[in-house]
DRENVO-578925 format. One record per residue: chain; x, y, z of N, C-alpha, C in turn. Coordinates in nm, 2 decimals, always signed. Each point is the difference from the previous one (the first is absolute). Example, Ala and Ser with C-alpha at 12.3 -4.5 7.8 and 13.67 -1.06 7.14 Angstrom:
! residues 2
<"A" <+1.32 -0.57 +0.78> <-0.09 +0.12 +0.00> <+0.09 +0.12 +0.00>>
<"A" <-0.04 +0.11 -0.07> <+0.09 +0.11 +0.00> <-0.08 +0.11 +0.08>>
***
This chain:
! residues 182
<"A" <-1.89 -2.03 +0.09> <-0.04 +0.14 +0.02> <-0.11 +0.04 -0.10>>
<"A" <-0.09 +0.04 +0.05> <-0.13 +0.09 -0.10> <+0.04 +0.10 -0.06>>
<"A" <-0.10 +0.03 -0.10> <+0.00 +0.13 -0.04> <+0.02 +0.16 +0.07>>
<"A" <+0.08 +0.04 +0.01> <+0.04 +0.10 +0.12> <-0.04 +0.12 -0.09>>
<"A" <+0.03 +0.00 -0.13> <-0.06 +0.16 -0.07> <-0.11 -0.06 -0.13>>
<"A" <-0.09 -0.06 +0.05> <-0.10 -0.05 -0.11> <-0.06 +0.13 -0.09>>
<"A" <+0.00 +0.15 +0.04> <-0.03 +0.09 -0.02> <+0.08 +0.14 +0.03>>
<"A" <+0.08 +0.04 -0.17> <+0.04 +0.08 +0.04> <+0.01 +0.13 +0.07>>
<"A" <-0.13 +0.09 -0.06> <-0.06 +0.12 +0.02> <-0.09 -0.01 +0.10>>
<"A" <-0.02 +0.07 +0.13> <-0.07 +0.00 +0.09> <-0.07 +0.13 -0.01>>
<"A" <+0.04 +0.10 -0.05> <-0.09 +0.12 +0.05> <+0.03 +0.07 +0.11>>
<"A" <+0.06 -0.05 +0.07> <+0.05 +0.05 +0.16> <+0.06 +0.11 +0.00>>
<"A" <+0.14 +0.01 -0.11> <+0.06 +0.09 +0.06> <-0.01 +0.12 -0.13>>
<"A" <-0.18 +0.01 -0.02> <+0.01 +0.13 -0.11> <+0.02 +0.09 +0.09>>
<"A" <-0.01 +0.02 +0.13> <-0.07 +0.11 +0.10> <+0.16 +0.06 +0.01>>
<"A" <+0.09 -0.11 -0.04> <+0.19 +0.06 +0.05> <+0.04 -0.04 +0.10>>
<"A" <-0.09 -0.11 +0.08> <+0.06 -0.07 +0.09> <+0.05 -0.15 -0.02>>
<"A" <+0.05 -0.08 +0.02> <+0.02 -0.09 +0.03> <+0.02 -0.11 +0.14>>
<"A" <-0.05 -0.15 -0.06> <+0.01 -0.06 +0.15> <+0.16 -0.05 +0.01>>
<"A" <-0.02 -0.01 +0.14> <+0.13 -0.05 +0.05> <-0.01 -0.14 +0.03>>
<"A" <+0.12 -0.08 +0.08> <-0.04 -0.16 -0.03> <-0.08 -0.02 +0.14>>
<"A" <-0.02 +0.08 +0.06> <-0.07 +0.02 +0.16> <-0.15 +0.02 -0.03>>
<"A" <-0.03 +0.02 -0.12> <-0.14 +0.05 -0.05> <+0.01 +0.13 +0.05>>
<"A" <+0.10 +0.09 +0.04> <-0.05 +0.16 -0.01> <+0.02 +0.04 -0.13>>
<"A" <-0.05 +0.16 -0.02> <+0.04 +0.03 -0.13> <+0.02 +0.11 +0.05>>
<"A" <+0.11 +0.07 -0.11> <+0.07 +0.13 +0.01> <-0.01 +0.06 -0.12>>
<"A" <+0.07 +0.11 -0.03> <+0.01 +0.08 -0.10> <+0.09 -0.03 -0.13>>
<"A" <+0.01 -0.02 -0.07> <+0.10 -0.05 -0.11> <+0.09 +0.08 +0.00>>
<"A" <+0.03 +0.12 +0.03> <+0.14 +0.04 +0.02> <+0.03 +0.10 +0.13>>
<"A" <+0.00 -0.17 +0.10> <+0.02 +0.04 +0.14> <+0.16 -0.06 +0.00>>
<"A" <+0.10 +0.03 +0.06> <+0.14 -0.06 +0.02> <+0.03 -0.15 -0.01>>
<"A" <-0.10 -0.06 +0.05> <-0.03 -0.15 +0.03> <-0.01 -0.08 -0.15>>
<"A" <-0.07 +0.09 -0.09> <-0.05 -0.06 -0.11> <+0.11 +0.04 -0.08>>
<"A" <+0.04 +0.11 +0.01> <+0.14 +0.07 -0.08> <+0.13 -0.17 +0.03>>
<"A" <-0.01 -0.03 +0.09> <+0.10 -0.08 +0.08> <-0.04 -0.14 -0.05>>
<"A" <-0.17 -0.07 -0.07> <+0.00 -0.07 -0.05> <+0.03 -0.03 -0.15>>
<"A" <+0.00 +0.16 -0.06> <+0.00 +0.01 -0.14> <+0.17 -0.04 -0.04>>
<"A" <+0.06 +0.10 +0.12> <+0.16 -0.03 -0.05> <+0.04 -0.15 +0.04>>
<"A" <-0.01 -0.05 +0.04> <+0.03 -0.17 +0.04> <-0.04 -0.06 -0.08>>
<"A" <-0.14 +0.04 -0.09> <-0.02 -0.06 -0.10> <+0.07 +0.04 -0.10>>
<"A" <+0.02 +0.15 -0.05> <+0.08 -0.07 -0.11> <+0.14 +0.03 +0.00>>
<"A" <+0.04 -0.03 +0.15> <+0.15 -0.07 -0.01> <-0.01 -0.16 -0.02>>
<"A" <-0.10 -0.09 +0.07> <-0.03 -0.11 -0.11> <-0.03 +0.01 -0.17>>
<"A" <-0.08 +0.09 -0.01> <+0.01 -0.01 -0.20> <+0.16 +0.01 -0.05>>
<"A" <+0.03 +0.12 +0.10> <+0.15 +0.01 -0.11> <+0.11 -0.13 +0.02>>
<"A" <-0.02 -0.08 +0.12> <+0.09 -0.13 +0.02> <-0.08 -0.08 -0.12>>
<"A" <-0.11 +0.04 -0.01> <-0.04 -0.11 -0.08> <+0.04 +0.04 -0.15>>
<"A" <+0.05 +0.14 -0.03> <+0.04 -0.01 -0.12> <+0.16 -0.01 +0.01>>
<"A" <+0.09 -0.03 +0.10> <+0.09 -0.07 -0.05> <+0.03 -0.18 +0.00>>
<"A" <-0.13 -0.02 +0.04> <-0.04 -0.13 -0.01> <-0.01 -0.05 -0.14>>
<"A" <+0.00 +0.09 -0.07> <-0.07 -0.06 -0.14> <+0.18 +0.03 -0.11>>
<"A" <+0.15 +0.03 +0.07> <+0.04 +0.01 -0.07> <+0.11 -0.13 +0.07>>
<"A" <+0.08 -0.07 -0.12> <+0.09 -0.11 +0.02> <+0.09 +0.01 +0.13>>
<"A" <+0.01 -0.02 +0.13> <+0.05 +0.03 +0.11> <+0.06 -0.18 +0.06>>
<"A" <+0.10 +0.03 +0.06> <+0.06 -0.14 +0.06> <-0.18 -0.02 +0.08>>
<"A" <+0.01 -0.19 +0.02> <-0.13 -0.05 +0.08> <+0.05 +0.03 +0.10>>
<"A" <+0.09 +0.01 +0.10> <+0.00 +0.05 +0.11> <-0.08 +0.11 +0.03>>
<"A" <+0.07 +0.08 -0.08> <-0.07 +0.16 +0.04> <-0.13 +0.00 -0.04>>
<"A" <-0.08 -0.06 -0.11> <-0.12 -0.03 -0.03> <-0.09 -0.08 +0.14>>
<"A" <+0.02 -0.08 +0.08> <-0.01 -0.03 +0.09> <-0.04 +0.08 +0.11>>
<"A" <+0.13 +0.07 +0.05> <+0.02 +0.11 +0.10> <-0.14 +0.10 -0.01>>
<"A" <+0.02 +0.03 -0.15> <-0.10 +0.14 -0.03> <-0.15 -0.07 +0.01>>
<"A" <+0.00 -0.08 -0.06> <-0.17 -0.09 +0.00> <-0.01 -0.01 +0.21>>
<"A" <+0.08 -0.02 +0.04> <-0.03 -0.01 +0.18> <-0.03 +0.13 +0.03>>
<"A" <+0.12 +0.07 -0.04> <-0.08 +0.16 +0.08> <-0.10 +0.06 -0.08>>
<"A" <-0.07 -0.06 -0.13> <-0.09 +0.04 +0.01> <-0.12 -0.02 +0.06>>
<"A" <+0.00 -0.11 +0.03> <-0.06 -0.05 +0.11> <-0.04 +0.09 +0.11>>
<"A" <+0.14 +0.00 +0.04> <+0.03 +0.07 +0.17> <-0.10 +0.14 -0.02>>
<"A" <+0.05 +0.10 -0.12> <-0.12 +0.09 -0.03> <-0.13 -0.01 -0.03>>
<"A" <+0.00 -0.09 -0.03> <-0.22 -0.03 -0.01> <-0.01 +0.00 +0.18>>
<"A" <+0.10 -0.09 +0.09> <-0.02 +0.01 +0.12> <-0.02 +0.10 +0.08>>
<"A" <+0.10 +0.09 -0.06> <+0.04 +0.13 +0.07> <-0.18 +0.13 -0.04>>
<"A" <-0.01 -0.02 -0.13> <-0.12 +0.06 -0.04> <-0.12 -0.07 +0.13>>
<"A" <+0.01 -0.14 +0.03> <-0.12 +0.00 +0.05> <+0.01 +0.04 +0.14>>
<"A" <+0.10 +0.02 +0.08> <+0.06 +0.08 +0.12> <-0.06 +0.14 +0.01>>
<"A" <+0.02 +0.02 -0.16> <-0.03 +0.14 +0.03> <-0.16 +0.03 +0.00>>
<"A" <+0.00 -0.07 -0.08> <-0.21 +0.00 -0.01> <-0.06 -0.05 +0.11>>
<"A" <+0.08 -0.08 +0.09> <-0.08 -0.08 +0.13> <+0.10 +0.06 +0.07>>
<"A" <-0.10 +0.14 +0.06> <+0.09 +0.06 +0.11> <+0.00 -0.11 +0.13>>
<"A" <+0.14 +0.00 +0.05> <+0.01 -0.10 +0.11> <+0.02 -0.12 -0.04>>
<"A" <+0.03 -0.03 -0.14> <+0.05 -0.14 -0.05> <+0.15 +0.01 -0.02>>
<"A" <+0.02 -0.14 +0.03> <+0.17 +0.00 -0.01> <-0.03 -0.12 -0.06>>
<"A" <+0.12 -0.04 -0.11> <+0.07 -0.10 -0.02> <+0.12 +0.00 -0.09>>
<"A" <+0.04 +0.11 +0.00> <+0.17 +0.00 -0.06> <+0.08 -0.02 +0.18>>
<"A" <+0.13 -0.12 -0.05> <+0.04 +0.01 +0.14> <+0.15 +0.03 -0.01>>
<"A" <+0.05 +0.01 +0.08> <+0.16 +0.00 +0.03> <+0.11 -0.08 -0.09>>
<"A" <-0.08 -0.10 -0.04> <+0.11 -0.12 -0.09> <-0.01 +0.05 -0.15>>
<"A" <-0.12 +0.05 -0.04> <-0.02 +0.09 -0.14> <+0.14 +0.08 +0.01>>
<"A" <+0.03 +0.12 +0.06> <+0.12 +0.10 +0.03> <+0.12 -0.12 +0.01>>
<"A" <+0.00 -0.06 +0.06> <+0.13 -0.10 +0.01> <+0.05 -0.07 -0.11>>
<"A" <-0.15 -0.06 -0.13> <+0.04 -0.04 -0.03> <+0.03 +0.09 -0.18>>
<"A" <-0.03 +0.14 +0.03> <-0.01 +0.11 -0.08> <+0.20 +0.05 +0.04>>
<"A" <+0.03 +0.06 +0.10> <+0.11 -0.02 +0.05> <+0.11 -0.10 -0.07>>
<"A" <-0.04 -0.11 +0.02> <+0.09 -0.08 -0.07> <+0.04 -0.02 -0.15>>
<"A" <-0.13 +0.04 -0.07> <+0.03 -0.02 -0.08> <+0.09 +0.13 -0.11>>
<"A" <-0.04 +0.12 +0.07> <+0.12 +0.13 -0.01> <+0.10 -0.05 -0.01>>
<"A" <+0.06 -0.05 +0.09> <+0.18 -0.04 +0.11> <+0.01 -0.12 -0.10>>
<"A" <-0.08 -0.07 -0.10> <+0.07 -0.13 -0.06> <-0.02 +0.02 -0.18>>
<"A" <-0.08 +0.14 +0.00> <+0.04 +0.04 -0.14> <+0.09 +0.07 -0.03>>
<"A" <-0.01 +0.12 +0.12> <+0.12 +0.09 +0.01> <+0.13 +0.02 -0.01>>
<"A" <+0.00 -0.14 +0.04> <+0.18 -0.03 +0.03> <+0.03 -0.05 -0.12>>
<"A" <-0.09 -0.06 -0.17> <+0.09 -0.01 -0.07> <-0.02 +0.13 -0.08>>
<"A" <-0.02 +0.11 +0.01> <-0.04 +0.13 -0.08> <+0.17 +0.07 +0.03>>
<"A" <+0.07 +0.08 -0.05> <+0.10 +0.10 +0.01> <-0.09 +0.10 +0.10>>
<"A" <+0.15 +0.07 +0.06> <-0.07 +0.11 +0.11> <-0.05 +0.09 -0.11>>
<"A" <-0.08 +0.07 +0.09> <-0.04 +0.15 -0.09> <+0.12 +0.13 +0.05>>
<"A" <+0.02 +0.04 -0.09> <+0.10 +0.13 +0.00> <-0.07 +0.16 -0.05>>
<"A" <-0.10 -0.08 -0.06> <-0.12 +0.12 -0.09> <-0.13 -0.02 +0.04>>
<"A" <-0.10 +0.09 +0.01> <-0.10 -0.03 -0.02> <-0.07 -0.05 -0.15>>
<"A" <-0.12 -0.07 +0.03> <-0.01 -0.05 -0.15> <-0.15 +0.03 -0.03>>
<"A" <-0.04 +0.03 -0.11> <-0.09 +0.04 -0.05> <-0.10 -0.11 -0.03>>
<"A" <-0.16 -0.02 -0.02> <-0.08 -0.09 -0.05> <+0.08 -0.03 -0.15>>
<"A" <-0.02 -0.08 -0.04> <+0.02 -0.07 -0.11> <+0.11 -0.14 -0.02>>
<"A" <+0.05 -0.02 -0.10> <+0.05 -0.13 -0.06> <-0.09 -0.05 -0.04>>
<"A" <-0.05 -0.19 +0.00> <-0.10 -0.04 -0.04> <-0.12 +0.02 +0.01>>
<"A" <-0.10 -0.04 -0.02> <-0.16 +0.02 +0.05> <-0.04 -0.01 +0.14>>
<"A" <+0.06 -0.14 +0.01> <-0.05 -0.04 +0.15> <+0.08 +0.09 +0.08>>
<"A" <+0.13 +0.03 +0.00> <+0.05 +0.12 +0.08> <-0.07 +0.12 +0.02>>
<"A" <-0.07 +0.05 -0.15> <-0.06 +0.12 -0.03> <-0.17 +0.01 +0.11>>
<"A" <-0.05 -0.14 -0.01> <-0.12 -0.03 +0.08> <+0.02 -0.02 +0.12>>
<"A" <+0.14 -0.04 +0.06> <+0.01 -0.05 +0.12> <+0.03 +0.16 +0.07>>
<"A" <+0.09 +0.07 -0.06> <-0.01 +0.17 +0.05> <-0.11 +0.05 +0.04>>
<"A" <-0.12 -0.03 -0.12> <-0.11 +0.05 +0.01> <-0.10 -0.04 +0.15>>
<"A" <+0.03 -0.12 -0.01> <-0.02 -0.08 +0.12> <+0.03 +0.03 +0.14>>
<"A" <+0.15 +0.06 +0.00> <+0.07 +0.04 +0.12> <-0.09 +0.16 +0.02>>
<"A" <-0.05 +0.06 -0.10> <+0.01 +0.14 +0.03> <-0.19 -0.01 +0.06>>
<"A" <-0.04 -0.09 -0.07> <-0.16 -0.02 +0.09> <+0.00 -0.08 +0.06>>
<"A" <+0.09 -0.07 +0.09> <+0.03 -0.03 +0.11> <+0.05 +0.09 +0.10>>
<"A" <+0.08 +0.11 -0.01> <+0.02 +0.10 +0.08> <-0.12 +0.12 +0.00>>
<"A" <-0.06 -0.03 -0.08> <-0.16 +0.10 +0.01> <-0.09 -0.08 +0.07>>
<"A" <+0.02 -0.13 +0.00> <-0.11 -0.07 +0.12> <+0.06 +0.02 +0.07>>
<"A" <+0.11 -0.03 +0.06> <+0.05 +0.01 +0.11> <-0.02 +0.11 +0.08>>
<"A" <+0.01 +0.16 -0.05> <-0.01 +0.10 +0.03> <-0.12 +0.04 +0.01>>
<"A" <-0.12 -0.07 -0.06> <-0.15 +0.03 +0.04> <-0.07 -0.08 +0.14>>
<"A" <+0.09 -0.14 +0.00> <-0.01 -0.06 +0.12> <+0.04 +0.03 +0.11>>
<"A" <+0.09 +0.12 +0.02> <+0.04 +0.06 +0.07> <-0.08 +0.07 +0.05>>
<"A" <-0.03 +0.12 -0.12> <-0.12 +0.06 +0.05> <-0.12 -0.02 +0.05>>
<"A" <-0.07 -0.15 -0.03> <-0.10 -0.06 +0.08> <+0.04 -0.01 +0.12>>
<"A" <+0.13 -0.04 +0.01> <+0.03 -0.05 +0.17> <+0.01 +0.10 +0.08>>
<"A" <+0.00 +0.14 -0.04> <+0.01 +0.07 +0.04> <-0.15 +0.05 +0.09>>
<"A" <-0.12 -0.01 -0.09> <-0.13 -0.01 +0.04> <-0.05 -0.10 +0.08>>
<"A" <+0.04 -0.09 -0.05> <-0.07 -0.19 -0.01> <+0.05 -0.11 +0.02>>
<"A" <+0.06 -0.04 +0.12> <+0.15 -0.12 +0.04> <-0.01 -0.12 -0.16>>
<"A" <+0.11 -0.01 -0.02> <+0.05 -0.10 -0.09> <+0.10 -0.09 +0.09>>
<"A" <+0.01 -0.13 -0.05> <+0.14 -0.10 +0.04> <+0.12 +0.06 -0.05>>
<"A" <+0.11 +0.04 +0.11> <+0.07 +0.03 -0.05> <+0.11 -0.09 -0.11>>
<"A" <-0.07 -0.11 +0.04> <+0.05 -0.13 -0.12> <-0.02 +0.06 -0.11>>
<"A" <-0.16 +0.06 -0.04> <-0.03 +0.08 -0.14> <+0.11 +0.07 -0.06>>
<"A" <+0.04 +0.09 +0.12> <+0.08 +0.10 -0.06> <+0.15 -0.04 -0.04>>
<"A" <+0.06 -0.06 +0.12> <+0.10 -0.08 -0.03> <+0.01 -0.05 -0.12>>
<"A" <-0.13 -0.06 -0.09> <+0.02 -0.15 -0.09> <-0.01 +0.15 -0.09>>
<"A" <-0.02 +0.07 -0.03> <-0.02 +0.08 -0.16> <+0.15 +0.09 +0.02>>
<"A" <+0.04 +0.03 +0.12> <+0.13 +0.04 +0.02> <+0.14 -0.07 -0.06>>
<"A" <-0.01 -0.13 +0.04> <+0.07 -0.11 -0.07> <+0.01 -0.04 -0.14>>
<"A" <-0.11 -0.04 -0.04> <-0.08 -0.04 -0.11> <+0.05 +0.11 -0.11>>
<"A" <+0.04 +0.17 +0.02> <+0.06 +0.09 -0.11> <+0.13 -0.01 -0.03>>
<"A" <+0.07 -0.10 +0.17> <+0.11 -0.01 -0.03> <+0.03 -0.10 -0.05>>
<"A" <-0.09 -0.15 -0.04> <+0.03 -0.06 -0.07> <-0.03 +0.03 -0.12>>
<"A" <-0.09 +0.07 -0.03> <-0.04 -0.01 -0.16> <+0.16 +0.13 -0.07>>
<"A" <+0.00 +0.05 +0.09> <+0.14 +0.10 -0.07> <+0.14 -0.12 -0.01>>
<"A" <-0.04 -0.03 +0.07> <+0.13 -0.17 -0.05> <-0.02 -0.04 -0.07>>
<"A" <-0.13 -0.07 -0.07> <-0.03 -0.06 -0.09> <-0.01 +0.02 -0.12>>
<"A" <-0.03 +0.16 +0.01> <+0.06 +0.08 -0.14> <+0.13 -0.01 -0.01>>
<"A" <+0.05 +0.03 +0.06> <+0.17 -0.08 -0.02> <+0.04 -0.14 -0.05>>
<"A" <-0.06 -0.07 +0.06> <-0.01 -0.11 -0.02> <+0.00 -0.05 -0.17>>
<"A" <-0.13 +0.04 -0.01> <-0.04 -0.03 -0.16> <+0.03 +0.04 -0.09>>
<"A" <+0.05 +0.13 +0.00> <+0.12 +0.07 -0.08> <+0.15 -0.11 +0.00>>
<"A" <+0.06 -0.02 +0.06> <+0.10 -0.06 +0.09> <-0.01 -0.14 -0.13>>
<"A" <-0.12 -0.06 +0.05> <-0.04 -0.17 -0.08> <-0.03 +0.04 -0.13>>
<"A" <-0.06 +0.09 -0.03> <-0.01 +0.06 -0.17> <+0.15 +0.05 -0.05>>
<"A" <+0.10 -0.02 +0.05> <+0.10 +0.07 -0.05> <+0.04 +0.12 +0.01>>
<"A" <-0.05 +0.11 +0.06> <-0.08 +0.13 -0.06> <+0.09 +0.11 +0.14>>
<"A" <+0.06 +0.12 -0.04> <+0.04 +0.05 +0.17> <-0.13 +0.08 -0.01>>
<"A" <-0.05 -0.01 +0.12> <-0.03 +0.16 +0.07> <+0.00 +0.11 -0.07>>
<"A" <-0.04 +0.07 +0.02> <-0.04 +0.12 -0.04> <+0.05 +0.10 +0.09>>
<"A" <+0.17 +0.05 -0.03> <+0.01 +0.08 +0.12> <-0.01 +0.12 -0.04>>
<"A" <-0.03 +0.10 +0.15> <-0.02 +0.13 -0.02> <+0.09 +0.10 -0.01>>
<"A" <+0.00 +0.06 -0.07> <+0.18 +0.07 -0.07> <-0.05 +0.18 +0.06>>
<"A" <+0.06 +0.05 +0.16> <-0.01 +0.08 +0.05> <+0.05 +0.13 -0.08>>
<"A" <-0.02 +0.06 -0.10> <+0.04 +0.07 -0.14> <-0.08 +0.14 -0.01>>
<"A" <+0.07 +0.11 +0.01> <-0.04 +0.14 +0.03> <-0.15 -0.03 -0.14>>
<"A" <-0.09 +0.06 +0.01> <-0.08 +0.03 -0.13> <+0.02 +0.07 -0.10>>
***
């Protein structure tokens, strides 16, 4: 593969537009671009719990879906591109149902925190339900795969496991929320 960004700064988008991967350009805060910003950095924040001591399994998992989100960003930039598919969700699904089952039920709701990577991985879940919710709003304008929507729908419910999870392997309970008059 060549040089794909031999040059960072183009000049293009002083005007407040931006190109899309179709070579259109739009407005820098048109819904579409709002919807590429948050997928991005629901990738940066996977990527900061990447950087904290986590089983390789799950180090694994998260390095794949970040993946899947570079893919999903470029879905979104190439209106009428698809390539997140059905086995992504399946195999996002599965991996809920086989972490989940060694976690204790929840009886409380639980607050962000315990370790870092819990603390990041919340962070993670909560700008994943903001993309989610802006990708909605595009679809509402602008058809999306509903695979898109599905995969960031799933994808909060794993990362909310996973905070569990890491807490759980660090030793550490949850953080539960103590329903307590003020």
């Amino acid at each position: 593969m060549g040089n794909r960004l031999s040059k960072i700064y183009t000049r293009t988008g002083d005007d407040g537009t931006t190109g899309l991967g179709d070579g259109s350009r739009i407005s820098k805060d048109s819904i579409r671009v709002d919807a590429m910003g948050d997928v991005d950095e629901l990738n940066s924040v996977i990527g900061l719990i990447l950087t904290e001591p986590i089983p390789g399994n799950l180090e694994v998992l998260l390095t794949k879906i970040q993946h899947d989100l570079f893919n999903l960003g470029g879905e979104i930039c190439i209106p009428g591109y698809v390539i997140l598919q059905q086995a992504r969700i399946d195999d996002l699904e599965q991996a809920i149902d086989t972490l989940n089952d060694d976690l204790k039920p929840l009886k409380e709701f639980i607050l962000p925190g315990g370790t870092k990577a819990a603390a990041f991985c919340h962070l993670a879940r909560t700008v994943c339900r903001r993309a989610e919710r802006k990708l909605i709003q595009l679809h509402r304008n602008e058809k999306v795969t509903e695979i898109s929507l599905q995969y960031l729908n799933r994808l909060s419910d794993l990362l909310f496991v996973l905070c569990r999870v890491f807490n759980k392997e660090a030793g550490i309970s949850d953080v539960l929320w103590k329903n307590e008059p003020a």
